[in-house]
C-alpha positions as CSV (number, residue, x, y, z in Angstrom):
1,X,19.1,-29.4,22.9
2,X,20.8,-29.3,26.5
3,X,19.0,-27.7,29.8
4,X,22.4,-25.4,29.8
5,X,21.6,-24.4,25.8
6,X,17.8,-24.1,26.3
7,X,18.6,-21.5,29.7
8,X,17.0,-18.5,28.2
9,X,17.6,-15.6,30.9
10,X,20.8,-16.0,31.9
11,X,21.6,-13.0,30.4
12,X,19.6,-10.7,32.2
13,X,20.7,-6.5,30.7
14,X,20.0,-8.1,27.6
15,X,16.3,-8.2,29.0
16,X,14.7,-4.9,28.1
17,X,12.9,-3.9,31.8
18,X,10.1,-1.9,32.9
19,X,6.5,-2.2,32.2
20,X,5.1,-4.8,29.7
21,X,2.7,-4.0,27.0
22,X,-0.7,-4.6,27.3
23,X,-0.6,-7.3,24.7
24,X,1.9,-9.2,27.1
25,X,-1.6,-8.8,29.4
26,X,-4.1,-10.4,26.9
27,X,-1.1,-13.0,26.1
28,X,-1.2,-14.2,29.3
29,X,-4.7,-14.4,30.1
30,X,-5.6,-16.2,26.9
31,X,-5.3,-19.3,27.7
32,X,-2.8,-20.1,24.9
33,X,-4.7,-18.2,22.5
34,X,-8.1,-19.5,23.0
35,X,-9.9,-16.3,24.9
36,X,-13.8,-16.5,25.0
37,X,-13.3,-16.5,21.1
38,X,-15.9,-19.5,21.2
39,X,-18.5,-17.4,23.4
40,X,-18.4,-14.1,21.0
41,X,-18.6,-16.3,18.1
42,X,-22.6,-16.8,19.7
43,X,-22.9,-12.8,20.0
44,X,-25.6,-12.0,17.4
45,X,-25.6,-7.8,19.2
46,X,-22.3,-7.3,17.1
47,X,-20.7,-8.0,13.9
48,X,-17.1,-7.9,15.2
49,X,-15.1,-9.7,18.2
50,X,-14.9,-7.7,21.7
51,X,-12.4,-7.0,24.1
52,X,-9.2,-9.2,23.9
53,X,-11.0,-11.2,21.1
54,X,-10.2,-8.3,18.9
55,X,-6.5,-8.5,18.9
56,X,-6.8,-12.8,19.7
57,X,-8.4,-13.8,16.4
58,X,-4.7,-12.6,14.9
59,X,-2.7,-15.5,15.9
60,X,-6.1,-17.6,13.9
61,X,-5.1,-15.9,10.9
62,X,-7.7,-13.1,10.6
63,X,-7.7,-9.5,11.3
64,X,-11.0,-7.2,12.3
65,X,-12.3,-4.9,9.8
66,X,-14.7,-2.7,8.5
67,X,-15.6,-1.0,5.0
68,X,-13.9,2.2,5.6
69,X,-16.0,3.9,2.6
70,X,-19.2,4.0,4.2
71,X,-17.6,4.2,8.0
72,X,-19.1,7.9,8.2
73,X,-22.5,6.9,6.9
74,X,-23.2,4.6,9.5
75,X,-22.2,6.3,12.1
76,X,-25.0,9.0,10.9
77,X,-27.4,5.8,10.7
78,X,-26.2,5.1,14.4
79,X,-25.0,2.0,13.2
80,X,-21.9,0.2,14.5
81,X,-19.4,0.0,11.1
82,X,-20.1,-2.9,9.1
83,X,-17.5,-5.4,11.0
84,X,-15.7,-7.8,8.5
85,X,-12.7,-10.4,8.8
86,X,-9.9,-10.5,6.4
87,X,-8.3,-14.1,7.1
88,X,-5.1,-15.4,5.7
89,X,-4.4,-18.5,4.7
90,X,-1.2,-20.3,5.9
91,X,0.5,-21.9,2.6
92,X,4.8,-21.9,2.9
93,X,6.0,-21.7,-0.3
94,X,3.1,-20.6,-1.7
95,X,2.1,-24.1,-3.7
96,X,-1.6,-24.8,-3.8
97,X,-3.5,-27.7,-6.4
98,X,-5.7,-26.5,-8.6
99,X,-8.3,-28.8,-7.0
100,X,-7.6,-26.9,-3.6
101,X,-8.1,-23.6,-5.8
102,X,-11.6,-24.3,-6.4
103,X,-13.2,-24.8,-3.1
104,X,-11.3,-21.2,-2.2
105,X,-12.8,-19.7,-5.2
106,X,-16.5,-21.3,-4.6
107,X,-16.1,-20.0,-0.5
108,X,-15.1,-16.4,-1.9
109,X,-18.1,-16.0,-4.7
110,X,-20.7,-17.3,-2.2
111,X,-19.4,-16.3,1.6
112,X,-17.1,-13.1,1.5
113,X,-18.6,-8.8,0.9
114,X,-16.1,-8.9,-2.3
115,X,-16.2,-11.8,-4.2
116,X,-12.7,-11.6,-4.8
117,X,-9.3,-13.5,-4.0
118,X,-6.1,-11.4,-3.1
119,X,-2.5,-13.1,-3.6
120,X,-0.7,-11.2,-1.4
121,X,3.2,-10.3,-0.8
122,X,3.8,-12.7,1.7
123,X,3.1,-15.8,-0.4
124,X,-0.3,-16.7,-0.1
125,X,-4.3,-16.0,-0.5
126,X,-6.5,-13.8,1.7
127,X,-10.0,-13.4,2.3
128,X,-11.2,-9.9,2.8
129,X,-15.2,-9.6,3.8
130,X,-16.3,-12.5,5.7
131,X,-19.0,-11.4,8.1
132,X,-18.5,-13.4,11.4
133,X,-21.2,-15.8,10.5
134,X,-19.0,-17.2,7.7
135,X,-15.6,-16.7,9.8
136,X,-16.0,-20.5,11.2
137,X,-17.1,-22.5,7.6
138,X,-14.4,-20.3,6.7
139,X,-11.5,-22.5,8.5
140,X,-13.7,-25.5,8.4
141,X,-13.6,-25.3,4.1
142,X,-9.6,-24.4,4.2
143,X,-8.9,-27.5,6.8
144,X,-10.9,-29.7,4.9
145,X,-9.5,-28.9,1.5
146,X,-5.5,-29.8,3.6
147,X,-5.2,-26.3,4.8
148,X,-5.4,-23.8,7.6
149,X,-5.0,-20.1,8.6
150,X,-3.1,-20.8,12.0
151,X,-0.1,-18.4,12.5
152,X,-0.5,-16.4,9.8
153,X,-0.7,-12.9,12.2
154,X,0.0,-11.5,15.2
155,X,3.1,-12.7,17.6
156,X,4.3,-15.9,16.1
157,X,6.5,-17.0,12.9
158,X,4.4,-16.3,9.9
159,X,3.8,-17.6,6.7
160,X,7.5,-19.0,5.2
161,X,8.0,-17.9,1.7
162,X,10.1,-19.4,-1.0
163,X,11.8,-18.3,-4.2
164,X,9.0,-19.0,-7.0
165,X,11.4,-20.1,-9.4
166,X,9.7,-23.0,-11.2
167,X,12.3,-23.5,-13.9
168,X,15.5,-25.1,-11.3
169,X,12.9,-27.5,-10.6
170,X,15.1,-30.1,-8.6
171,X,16.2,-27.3,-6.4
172,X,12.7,-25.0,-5.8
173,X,11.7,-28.6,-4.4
174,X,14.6,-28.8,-2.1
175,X,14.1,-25.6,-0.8
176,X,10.3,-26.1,-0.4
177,X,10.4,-29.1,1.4
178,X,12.5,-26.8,3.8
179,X,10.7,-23.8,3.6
180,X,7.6,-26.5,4.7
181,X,9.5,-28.1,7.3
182,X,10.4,-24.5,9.3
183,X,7.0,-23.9,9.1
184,X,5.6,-26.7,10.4
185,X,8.4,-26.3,13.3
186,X,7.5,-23.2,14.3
187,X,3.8,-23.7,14.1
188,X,2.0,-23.3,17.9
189,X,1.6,-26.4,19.6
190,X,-2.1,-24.9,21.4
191,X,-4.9,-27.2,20.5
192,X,-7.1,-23.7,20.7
193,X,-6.8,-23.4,16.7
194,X,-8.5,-27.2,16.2
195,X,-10.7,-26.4,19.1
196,X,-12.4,-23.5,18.6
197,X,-12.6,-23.9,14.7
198,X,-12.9,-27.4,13.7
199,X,-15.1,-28.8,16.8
200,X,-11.5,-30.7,18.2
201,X,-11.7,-31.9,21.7
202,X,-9.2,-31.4,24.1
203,X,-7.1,-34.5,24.6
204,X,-4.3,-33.3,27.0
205,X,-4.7,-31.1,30.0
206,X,-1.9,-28.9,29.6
207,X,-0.4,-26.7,26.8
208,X,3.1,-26.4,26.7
209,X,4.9,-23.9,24.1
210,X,8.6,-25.0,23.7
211,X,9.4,-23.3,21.5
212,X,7.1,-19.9,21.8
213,X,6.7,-19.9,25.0
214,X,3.5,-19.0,27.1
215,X,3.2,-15.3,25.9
216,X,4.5,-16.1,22.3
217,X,7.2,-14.0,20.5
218,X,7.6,-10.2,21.4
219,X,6.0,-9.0,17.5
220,X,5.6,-10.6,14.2
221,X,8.3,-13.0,13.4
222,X,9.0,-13.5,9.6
223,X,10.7,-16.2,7.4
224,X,12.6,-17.1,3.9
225,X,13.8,-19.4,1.9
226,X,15.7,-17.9,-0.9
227,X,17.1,-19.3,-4.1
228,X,19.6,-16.4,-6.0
229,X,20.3,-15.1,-8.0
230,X,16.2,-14.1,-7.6
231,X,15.4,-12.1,-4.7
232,X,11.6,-12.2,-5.2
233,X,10.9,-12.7,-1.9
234,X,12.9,-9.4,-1.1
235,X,14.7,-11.2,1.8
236,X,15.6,-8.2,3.9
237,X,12.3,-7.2,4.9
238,X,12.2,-10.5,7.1
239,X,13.2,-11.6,10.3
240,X,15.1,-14.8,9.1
241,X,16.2,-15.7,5.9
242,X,17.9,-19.1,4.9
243,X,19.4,-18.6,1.5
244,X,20.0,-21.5,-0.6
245,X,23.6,-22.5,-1.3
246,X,23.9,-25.3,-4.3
247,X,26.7,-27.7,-5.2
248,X,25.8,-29.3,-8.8
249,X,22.3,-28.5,-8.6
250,X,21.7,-30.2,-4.9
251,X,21.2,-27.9,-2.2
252,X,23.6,-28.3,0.7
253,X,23.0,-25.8,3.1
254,X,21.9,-22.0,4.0
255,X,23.4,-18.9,4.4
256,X,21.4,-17.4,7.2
257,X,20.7,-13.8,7.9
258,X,18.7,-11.9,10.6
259,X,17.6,-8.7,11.5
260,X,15.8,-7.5,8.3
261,X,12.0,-5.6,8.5
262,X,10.6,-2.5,6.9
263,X,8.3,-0.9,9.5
264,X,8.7,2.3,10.9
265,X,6.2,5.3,12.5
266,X,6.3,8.3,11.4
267,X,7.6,11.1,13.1
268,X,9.4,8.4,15.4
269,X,13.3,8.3,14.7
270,X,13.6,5.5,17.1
271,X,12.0,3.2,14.5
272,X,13.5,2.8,11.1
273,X,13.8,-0.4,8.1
274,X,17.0,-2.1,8.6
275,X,18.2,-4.6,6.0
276,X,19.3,-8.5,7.5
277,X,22.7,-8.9,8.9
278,X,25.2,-12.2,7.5
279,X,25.4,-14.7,10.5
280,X,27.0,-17.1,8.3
281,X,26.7,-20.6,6.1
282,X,25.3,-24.2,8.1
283,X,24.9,-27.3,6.6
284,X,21.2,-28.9,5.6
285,X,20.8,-30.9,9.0
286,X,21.6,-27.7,11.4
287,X,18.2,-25.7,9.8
288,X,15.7,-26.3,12.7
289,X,17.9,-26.3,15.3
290,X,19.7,-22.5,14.0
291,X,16.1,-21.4,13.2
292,X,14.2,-22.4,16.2
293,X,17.7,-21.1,18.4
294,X,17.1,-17.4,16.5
295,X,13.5,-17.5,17.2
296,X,13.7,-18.5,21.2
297,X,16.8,-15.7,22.0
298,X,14.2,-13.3,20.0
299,X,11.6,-14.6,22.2
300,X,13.4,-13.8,25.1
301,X,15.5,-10.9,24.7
302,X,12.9,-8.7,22.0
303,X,11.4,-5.5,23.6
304,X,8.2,-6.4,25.0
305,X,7.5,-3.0,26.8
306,X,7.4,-0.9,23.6
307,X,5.7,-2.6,20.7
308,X,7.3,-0.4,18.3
309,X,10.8,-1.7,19.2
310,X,9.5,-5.0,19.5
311,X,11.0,-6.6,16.2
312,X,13.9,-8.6,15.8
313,X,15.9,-6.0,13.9
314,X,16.0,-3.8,17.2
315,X,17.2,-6.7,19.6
316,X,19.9,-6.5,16.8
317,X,20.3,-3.1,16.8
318,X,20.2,-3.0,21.1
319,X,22.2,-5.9,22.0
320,X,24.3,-6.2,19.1
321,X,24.7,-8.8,16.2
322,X,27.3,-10.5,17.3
323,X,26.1,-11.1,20.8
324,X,22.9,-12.1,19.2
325,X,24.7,-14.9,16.8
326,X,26.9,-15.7,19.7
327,X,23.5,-16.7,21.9
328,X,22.3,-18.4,18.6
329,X,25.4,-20.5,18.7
330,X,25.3,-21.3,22.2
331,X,21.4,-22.5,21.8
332,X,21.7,-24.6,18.6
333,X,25.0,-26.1,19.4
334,X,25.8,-25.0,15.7
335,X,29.2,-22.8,14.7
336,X,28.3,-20.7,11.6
337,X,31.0,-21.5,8.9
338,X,31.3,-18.1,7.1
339,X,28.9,-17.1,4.7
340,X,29.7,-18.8,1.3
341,X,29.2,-16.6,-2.0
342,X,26.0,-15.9,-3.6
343,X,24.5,-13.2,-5.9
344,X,21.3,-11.4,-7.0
345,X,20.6,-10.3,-10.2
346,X,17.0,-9.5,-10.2
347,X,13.9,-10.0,-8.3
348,X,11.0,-9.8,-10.3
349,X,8.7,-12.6,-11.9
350,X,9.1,-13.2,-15.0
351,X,5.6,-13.2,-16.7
352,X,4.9,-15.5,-19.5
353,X,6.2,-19.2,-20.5
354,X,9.2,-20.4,-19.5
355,X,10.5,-24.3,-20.0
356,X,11.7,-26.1,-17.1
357,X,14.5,-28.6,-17.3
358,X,11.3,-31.6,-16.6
359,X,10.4,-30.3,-20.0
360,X,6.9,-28.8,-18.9
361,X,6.2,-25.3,-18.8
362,X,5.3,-22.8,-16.7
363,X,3.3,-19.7,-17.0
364,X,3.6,-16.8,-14.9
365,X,0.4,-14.2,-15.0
366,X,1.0,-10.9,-13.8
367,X,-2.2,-10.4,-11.3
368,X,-2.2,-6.1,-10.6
369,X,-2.1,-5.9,-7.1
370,X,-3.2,-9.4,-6.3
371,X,-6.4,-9.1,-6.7
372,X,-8.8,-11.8,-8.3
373,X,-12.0,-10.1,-9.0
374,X,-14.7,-10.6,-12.0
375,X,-15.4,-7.4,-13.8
376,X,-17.2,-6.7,-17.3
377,X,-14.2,-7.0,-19.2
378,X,-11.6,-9.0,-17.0
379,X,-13.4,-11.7,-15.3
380,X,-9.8,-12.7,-14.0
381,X,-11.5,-15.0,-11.0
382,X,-13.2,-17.1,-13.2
383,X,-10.4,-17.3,-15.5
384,X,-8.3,-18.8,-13.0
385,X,-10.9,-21.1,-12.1
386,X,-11.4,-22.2,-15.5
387,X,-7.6,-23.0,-15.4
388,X,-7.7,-24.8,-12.4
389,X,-10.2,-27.3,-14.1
390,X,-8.2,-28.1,-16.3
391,X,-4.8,-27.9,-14.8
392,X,-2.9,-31.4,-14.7
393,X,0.2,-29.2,-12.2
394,X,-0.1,-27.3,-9.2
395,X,-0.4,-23.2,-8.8
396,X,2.1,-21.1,-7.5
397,X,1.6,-17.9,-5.6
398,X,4.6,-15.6,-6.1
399,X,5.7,-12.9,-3.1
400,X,5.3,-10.3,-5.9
401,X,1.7,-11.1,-5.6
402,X,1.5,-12.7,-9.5
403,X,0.4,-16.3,-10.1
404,X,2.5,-19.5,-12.2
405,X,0.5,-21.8,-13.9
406,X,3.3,-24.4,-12.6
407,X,3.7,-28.1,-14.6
408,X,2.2,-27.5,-17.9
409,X,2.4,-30.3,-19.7
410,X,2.7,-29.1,-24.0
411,X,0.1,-30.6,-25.2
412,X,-2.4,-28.3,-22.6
413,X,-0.2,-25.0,-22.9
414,X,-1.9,-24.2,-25.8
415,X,-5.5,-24.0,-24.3
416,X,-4.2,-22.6,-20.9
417,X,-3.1,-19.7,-23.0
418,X,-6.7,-19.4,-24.7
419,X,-8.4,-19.6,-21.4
420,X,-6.0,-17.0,-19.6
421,X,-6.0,-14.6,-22.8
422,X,-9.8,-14.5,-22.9
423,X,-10.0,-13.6,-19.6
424,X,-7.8,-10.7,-19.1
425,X,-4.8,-13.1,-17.6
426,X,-2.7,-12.3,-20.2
427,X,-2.0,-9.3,-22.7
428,X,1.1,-8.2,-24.8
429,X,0.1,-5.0,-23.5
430,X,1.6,-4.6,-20.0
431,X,4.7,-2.6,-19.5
432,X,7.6,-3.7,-17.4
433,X,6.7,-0.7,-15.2
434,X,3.6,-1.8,-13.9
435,X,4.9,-5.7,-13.7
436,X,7.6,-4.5,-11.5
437,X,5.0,-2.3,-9.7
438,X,3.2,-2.8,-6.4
439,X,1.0,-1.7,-3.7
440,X,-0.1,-3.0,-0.2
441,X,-4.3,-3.5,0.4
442,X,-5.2,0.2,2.4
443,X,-8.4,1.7,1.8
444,X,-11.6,0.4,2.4
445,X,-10.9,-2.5,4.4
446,X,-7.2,-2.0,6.0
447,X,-8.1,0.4,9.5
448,X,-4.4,1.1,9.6
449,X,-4.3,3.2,6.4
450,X,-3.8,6.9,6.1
451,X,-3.3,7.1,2.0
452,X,-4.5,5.1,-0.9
453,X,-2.4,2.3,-2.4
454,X,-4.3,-0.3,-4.1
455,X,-6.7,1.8,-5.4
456,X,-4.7,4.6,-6.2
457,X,-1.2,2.3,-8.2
458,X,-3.1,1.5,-11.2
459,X,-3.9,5.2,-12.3
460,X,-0.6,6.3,-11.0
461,X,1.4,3.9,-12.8
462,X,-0.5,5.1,-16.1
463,X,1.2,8.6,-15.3
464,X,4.6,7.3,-15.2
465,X,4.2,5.0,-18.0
466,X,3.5,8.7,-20.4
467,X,6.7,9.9,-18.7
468,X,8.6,6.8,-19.1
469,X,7.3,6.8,-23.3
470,X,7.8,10.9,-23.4
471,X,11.7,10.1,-22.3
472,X,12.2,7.6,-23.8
473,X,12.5,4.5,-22.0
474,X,9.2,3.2,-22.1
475,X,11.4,-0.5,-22.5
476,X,12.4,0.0,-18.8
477,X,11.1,0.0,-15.6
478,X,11.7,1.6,-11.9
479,X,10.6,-0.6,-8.8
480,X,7.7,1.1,-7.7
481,X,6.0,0.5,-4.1
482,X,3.3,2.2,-2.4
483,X,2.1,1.7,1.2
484,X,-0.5,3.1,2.6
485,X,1.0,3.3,5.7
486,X,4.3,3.2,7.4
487,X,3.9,-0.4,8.7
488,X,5.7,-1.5,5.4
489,X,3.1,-4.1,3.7
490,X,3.8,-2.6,0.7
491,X,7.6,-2.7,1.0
492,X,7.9,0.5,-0.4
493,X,10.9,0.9,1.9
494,X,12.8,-1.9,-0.5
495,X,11.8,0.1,-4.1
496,X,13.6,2.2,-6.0
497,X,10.7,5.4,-5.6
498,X,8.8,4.4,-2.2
499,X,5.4,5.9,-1.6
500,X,4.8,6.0,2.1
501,X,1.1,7.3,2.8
502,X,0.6,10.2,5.4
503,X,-3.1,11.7,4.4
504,X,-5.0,11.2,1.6
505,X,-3.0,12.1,-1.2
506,X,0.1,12.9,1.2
507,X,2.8,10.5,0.6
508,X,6.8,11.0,1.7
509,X,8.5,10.2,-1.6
510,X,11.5,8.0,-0.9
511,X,14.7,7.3,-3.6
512,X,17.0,5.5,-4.1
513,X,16.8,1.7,-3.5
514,X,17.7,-0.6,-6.5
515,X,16.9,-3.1,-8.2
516,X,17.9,-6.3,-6.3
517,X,16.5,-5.2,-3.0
518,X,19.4,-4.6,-1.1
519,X,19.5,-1.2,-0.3
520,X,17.1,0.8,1.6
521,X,15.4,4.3,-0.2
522,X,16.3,7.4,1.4
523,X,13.3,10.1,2.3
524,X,13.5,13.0,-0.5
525,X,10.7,15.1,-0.1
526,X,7.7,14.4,2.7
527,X,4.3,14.8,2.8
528,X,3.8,15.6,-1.2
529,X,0.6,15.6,-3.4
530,X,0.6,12.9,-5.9
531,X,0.9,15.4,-8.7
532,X,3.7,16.6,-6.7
533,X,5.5,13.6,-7.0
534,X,4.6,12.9,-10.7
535,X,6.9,16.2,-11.3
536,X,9.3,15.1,-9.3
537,X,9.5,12.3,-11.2
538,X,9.2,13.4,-14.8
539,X,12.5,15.6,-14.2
540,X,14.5,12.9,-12.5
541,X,13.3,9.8,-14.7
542,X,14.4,12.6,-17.4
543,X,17.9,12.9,-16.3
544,X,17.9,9.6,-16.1
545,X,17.3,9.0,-19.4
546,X,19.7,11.1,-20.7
547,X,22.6,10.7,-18.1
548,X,22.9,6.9,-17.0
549,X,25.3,4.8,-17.7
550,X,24.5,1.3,-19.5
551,X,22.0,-1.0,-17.3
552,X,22.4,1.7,-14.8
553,X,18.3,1.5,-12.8
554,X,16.9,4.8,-11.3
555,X,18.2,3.7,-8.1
556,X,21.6,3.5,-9.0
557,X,21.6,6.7,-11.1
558,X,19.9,9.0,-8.4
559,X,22.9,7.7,-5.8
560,X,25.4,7.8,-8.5
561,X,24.8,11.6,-9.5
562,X,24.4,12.8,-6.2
563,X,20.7,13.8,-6.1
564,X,20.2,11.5,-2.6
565,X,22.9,10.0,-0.3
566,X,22.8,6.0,-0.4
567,X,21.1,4.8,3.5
568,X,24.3,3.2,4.9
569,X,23.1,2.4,8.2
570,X,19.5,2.8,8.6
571,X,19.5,3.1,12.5
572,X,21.9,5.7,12.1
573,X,21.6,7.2,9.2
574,X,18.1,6.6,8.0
575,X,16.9,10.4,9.1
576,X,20.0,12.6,7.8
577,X,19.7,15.3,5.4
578,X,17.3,14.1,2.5
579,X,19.6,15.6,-0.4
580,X,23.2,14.7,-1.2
581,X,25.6,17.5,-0.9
């Protein structure tokens, strides 16, 4: 890349003035993301980090905690709350051995508050109770198992996802290797990481960010790799998307598109979800430059006085998108061809066996929520673990938080099966509803939420099963999201009925997505009881039943007959009237 491409302000009303955050402050002053992390790490007065530590230990993967259920109690025990880290591992694609598997499962039995794993929506595995103690063996086991949790929060390029679609083998590997190489790209080039956690000494006496610059990116930056016609990785609730374009089963470039993300604040119409905007088609060898040329005119022209407009998708929205590809082209050196034709048809996992075209199969279990935790009667952990000893292929972690049992070869499929059945892994039992279901973490551990999610989906999807069987559909399914919060984690902003949580047991009740993920819910009623809802429901899913027209999903229906008006244009539209005319 030139000096003329690589001129960043030139442009300076694109520049959003006035004064900077204070996380531009603690940026700065961080020594590229080192801090005095190493000096609180020897601070036996507290459980948690202080001071800028508290928001620095993001970019390291891990976010500050405490068991929200017993907040109150302490607090009458004049304890300070019992301070935990949740710490996300870094895994693109979301391919991990079985071998890798174990050492995570040992760490979380003997060294976290839960004993449990959590695949989560983005991809990967998380942690959630290590005490700070364990916080440092905690990067130390994942680096020397081939792994690490850098990047994986806070201001940089996140964990890069990839269709799970184990069955166009040739191609998923195409697209992995790619998803794996933007990644790596990306990645922060600060030492701090190997430093403070793995006992690295400093070799060079500067840092130098190319490519994310001293005070990083402006918010969270998140990235794709999509396969269609499966849109599991719902695409437009990212930042950058690369979606794969074949030609006789060989990948030859991406369609790229920018712009998409899902968080919003309530009672603030200056935020809103926007879906991703077409920039247009590049060949294979023009993916790093067009990614890291999207991710520097981000990092210089995103808001960073006002966090909450700090996201790509409002540099879209303020400067425009075609000024924005324009600035892309000019970095990269790269014209975008226009955007060559693709379709989705679904984006859910399929859950089962399915035969690849290398003749091994793959099994996909449906994992509620994510979460891999031993109880009496599904001791789903140690199921997985007794998999992984046996395993001969690799695991893959799906974006809808489920797990495939990837490369099976036929003469083991038959004891996988007995292993995952006697566990609770599999059952003939589970409804499409509650497979195409899905919540974000919230209560106890997330400090963000204002509702239940987790918790709360299992018990609520039991309620629309009944009133799925009483209509008579009990064969179909809605997407169903819930987020206990507006920040989106959930994606409930992507579903066909969005739960957004407001208070406990307040949720806004949003309609009208569909099934592929490319339309964004409108708000129906807001701040409704659960029970509320459930009524809501029961007389729409009714109508449904009765009035749709053939493969016609909720979504569709509740545009189609008029009882919500489709979101056209979210930052203009997003608020109007909640009802159709």
């Amino acid at each position: 890349m030139s000096n003329e491409q690589e001129k960043s302000l030139q442009d300076k009303p694109l520049v959003v003035e006035g004064k900077l955050a204070d996380s531009e402050r603690m940026k700065v002053n961080s020594n590229y993301l080192r801090g005095t992390i190493k000096d609180d790490l020897k601070n036996g007065l507290t459980g948690g980090f202080e001071g800028d530590n508290f928001l620095l230990i993001r970019f390291h993967g891990m976010y500050q905690q405490d068991d929200r259920d017993i907040r109150a109690e302490r607090v009458e025990q004049k304890l300070e709350p019992r301070h935990a880290m949740m710490l996300r591992c870094r895994l693109p694609g979301g391919i991990i051995s079985p071998k890798q598997w174990l050492d995570i499962d040992q760490f979380a039995t003997e060294h976290t508050l839960y004993g449990s794993v959590r695949i989560t929506n983005r991809q990967t595995f998380q942690f959630h109770g290590i005490l700070k103690g364990d916080v440092k063996p905690a990067h130390q086991m994942l680096n020397h198992v081939g792994l690490d949790a850098l990047a994986t929060a806070n201001d940089v390029n996140r964990n890069v996802l990839c269709t799970s679609n184990p069955v166009q083998s040739e191609l998923h590997q195409q697209a992995y290797e790619w998803a794996k190489k933007i990644s790596e790209h990306l990645l922060p080039r600060t030492t701090a990481y190997a430093e403070i956690w793995l006992d690295k000494e400093k070799i060079v006496t500067t840092d130098d960010e190319p490519i994310l610059g001293q005070t990083y990116l402006p918010r969270k930056f998140k990235t794709t790799v999509v396969i269609p016609p499966l849109n599991d990785v719902d695409l437009h609730a990212n930042d950058m998307n690369f979606i794969a374009i074949a030609k006789e089963g060989e990948l030859i470039g991406f369609n790229v598109l920018v712009g998409g993300g899902l968080a919003m604040t309530h009672g603030d119409t200056a935020t809103f979800p926007r879906l991703a905007s077409e920039f247009g088609f590049i060949p294979l060898d023009k993916t790093l430059a067009i990614a890291q040329a999207i991710v520097t005119t981000q990092r210089d022209w995103g808001n960073r006085t006002e966090r909450k407009n700090a996201k790509t998708k409002y540099t879209l929205e303020r400067v425009g998108v075609e000024t924005f590809k324009a600035e892309v082209e000019r970095r990269s050196g790269v014209i975008f061809e226009p955007i060559k034709p693709y379709e989705f048809t679904d984006r859910g996992d399929k859950i089962g066996w399915l035969k690849g075209i290398d003749n091994r199969w793959h099994l996909t279990l449906f994992i509620e929520n994510g979460r891999l935790i031993d109880t009496e009667d599904k001791p789903l952990k140690t199921g997985v673990a007794e998999i992984a000893r046996i395993h001969k292929g690799d695991f893959r972690l799906t974006a809808n938080q489920n797990l495939i049992v990837a490369g099976v070869p036929e003469e083991d499929k038959a004891l996988i099966e007995q292993i995952a059945r006697s566990h609770g892994l599999m059952s003939d039992g589970i409804s499409h509803q509650r497979e195409n279901s899905m919540a974000c973490v919230s209560f106890p551990t997330c400090p963000l939420a204002m509702a239940e999610a987790e918790r709360f989906l299992p018990a609520f999807t039991d309620d629309i099963e009944k009133i799925m069987a009483f209509h008579h559909v009990a064969d179909e399914h809605i997407v169903l999201r819930i987020t206990g919060c507006p920040n989106g984690c959930g994606r409930a902003m992507l579903a066909e009925v969005g739960l957004v949580g407001k208070a406990m047991d307040r949720y806004n009740l949003h309609l009208g997505g569909n099934r592929i993920g490319t339309r964004i819910p409108r708000l129906f009623r807001e701040n409704i009881t659960s029970a509320e809802i459930l009524s809501i429901l029961d007389e729409l899913i009714g109508r449904w039943a009765k009035e749709r027209q053939a493969e016609e999903g909720f979504g569709d229906f509740v545009i189609r007959s008029g009882i919500v008006k489709p979101v056209l244009n979210s930052a203009v539209d997003f608020y109007e009237v909640k009802e159709a005319v």
